[in-house]
N, C-alpha and C positions, 0 to 999 in steps of 0.2 A: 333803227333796229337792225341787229346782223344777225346770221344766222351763221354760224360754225360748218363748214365740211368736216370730215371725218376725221378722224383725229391719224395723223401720221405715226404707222407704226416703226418701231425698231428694225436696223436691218443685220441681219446677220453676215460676218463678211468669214468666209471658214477660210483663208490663208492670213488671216491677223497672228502674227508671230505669237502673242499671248492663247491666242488657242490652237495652234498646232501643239504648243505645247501642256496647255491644261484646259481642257475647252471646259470643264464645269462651272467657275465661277461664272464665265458667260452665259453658261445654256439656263444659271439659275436666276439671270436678269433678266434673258427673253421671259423664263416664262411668267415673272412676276408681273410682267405687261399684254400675258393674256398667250392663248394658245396659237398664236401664228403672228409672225415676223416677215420683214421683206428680205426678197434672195436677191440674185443676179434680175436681168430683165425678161421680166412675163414669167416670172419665178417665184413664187410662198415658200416660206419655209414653216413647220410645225413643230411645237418645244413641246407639247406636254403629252404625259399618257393618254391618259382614257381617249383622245382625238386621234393620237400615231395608233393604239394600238387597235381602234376601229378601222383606221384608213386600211391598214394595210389588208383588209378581208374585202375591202368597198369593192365594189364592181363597176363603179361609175370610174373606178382609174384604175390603167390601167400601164405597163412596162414596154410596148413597143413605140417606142419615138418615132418622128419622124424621121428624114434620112437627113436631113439638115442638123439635127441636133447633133448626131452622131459625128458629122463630118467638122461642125462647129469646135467641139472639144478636142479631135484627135485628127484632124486634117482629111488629107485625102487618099491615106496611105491602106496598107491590110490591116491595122488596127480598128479602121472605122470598118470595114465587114466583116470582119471578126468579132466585134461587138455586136453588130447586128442580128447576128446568126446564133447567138450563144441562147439556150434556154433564159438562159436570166433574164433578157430582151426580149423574150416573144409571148404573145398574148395566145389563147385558145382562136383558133384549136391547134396549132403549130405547139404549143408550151405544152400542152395536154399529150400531143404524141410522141416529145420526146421526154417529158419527166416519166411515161408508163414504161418507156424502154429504159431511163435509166435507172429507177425503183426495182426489177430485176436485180441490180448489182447494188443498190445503196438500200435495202428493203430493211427492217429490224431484224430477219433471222439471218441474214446475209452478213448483217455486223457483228452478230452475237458470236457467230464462227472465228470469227477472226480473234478472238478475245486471247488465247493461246497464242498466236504468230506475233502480234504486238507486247503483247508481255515476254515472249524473246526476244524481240527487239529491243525492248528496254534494258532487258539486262543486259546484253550486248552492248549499249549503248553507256549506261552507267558503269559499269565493272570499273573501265579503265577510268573514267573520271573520277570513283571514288579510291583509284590507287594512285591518282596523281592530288588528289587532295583540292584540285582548283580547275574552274574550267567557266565556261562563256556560255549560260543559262538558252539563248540563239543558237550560236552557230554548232553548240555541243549537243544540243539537246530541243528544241523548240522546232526546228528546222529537218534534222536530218529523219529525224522520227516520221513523220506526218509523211514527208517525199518519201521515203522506206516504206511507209503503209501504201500511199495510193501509185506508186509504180509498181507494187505486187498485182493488186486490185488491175490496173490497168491492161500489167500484162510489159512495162520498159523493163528490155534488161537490167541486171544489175552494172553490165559493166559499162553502161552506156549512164549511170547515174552523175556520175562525177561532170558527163558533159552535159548533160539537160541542164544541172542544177544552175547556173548562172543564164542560162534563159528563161529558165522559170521564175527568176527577179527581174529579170528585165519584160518579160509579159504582164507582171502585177502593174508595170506602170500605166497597162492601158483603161486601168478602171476609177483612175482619176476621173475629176470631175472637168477636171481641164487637165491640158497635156502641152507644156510645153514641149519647143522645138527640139532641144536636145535628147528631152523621153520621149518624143515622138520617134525618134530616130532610130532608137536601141530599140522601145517596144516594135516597133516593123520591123527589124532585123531579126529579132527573136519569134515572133509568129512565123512569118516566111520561115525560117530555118527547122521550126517544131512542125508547121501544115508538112512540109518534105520529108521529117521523119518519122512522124505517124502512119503521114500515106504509105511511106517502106515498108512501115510494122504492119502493116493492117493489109496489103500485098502479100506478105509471108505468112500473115493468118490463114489468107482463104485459100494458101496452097499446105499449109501445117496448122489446123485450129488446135488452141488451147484451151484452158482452163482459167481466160480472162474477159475482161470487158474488150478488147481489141476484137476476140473470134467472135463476141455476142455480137457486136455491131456490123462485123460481116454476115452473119448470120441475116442479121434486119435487113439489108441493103434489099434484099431480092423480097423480104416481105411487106415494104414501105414503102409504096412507090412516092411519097409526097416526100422522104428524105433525101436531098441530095447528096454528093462525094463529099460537097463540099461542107454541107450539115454536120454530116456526120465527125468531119475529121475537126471541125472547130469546137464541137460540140465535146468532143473526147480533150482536145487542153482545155478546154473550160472546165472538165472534170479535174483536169490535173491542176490546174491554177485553185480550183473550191476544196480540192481535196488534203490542201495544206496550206494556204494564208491562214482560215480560220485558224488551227489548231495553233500553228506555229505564236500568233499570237495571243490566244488563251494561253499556252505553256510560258511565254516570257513576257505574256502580262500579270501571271499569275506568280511566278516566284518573285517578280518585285513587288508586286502587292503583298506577297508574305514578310519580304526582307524590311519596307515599311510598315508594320503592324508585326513589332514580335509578339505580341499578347497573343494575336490569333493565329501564328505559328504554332506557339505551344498551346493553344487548347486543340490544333489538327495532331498534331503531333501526340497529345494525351489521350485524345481519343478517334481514333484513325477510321472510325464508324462516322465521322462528319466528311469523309474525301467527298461523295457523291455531292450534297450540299455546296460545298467546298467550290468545287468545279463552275457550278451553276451561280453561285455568287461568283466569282472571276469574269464571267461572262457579263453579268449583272453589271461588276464594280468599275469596272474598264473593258467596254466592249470592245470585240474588234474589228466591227464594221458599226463606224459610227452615223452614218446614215445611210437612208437608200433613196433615191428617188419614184415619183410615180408622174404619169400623165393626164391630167383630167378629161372624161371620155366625154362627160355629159359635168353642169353647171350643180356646184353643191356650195353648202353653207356652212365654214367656219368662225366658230369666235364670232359672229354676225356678220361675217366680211361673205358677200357670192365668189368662190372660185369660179372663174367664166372657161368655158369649152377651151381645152388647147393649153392651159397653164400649166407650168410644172411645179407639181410639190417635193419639196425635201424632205423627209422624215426623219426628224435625228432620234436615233433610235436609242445615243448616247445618254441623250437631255431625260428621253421618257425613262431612262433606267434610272434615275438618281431625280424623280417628279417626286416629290412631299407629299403630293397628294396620294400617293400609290403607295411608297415605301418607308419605312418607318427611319429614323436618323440616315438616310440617303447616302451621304457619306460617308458613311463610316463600314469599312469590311466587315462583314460576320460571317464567319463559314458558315454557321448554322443557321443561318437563316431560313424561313419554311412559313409560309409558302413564297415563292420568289420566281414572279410571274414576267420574267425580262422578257425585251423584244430582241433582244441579240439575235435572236435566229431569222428574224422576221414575221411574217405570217400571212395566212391562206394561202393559196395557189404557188407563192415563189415562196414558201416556209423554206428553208434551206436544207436540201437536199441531204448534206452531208453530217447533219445536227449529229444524229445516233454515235457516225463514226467518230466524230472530234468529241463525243461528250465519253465513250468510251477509251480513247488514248489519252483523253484527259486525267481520268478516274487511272486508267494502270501507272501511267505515269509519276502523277503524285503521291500515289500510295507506296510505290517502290523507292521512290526521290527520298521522302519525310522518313518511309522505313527502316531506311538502308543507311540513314547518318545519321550522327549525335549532336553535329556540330552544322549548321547550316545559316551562314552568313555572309555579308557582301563582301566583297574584296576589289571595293574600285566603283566608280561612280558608273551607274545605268546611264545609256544615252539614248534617245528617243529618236524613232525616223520620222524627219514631218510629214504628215499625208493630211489633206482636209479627210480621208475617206476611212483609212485605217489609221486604229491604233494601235504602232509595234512599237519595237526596240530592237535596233541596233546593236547593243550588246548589254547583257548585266550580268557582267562576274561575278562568281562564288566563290565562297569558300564553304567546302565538306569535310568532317572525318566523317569516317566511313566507322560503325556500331561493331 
């Protein structure tokens, strides 16, 4: 007589060429074999809703690693303390006193303001693209918007935008899951260069305060003694790095989700009382943080597997958005979709700070984009940037007349 051991599960491998470039078909194998998969080592990974979108409220896991993991994916450079200092990465009560300082500047009535300066922005933004009739749904529109919004908010010059903007791509590479040598290299050149420029601005705050997030935080310095210089200034590109991935990729995940699905083009376009919807499905349809990690604090039970103290889980936040069991033909875009309970933002305590303001540049954007032309079509093949972590693009051309 034999007795069976456990039955070996599936492993997820997130740099498989076939899912940098479409990870659904996969996410929908995992979870036909149950709600958790194997990761890297002393690593689970979770496919399905109802398990991600409880984990992420759990309190038995929890976001600060240890200093090993950190130094493991991104070396031994300012990238790995730069991650470790960032809100995203720290547990209560460190998370707790710096999400209260930044709620101040990201609060709902703080965003609602804004609502007028982003809708000039837009139109600045579109005028000349709908008088050239063609233009790069990214680098025209997806990108420059969101970095225009949170270098107001922040307080960077305008005339210092043109040189952040290429460090502010070379700092998204620090939130890979790994990092090779060569994005190891650029992301530490770009933090060094961003901690010395903030520290400038925020220098010139507490001798000239403004009417930004730079003079708030000088402000705190003297009321917070548990925040460090060094807190603080990481803490502030962390805002500027949250304050535009998201958006940028909702904006140019969402016009090729439209350019593929002209039906639901023209039913936004017919009825332009569906943007709000609209938005929340793009986020839903092709998130763009397709997982998050967590740390197990204390021993819990998935799918009947013990997660044991110290393991790390994956949350693919992708997989639970397009879960059968939660959403109704999964695949398929519907603007109007309601109710559409994604975890794109994530949830409890690290919910993502910035949801309100990317769901509102979302909303002006596309109602101005769909409003303002007649003619809205692709002009040239989309191409995708591989991340296991985000899902962007690289470019997807249009073609507009303008109404």
């Amino acid at each position: 007589m034999s007795t069976k051991g456990p039955v070996l599960l599936p492993k997820f491998d997130p740099m498989n060429i076939g899912v940098l470039e479409n990870p659904y078909p996969t996410y929908a194998k995992l979870r036909e074999s149950g709600p958790l998969c194997r990761g890297g080592p002393a690593q689970w990974v979770v496919t399905r809703y109802a398990e991600i979108a409880a984990l992420l409220s759990d309190t038995r896991l929890g976001r600060q690693f240890p200093e090993a993991y950190y130094h493991f994916a991104l070396g031994d450079g300012p990238a790995a303390t730069f991650i470790q200092r960032i809100i995203l990465n720290r547990d209560p009560p460190s998370h707790g006193q710096l999400r209260n300082l930044m709620l101040t500047v990201f609060n709902a009535r703080a965003v609602r303001s804004l609502a007028n300066r982003i809708e000039a922005l837009v139109k600045d933004l579109l005028t000349p693209l709908f008088e050239r009739g063609r233009f790069d749904a990214v680098s025209d529109l997806a990108f420059p918007l969101p970095v225009s919004v949170i270098c107001e908010l922040i307080g960077i010059p305008l005339a210092d935008r043109e040189l952040v903007r290429p460090k502010a791509i070379d700092l998204s590479k620090a939130f890979a899951a790994f990092v090779d040598d060569e994005h190891r290299l650029s992301a530490n050149s770009s933090i060094l260069w961003l901690r010395e420029y903030i520290t400038m601005l925020l220098s010139e705050r507490r001798k000239q305060p403004c009417n930004d997030m730079l003079s708030f935080m000088t402000d705190s310095e003297g009321s917070d003694k548990t925040l460090t210089q060094e807190d603080i200034v990481d803490n502030v590109l962390f805002l500027f790095f949250a304050g535009f991935e998201t958006t940028t990729n909702l904006i140019s995940n969402g016009c090729a989700a439209l350019l593929k699905h002209p039906h639901q083009l023209h039913r936004l376009r017919t009825d332009p009382s569906l943007i709000a919807l609209a938005v929340q499905e793009f986020m839903r349809y092709d998130a763009p943080i397709q997982s998050t990690a967590r740390l197990a604090l204390q021993p819990l039970d998935i799918g009947g597997r013990t997660i044991r103290k110290g393991r790390v889980l994956h949350l693919l936040l992708g997989s639970a958005n397009h879960d059968e069991r939660q959403f109704t033909d999964p695949e398929m875009l519907d603007v109007g979709r309601h109710p559409n309970p994604h975890v794109s933002f994530g949830g409890g305590i690290h919910h993502c700070l910035g949801a309100a303001l990317a769901t509102l540049e979302g909303q002006i954007l596309f109602s101005h984009l769909l409003g303002g032309c007649e003619v809205f079509e692709s002009s040239g093949a989309a191409l995708r940037q591989p991340s296991p972590t985000f899902r962007a693009y690289s470019r997807v051309p249009i073609t507009v007349r303008a109404v």
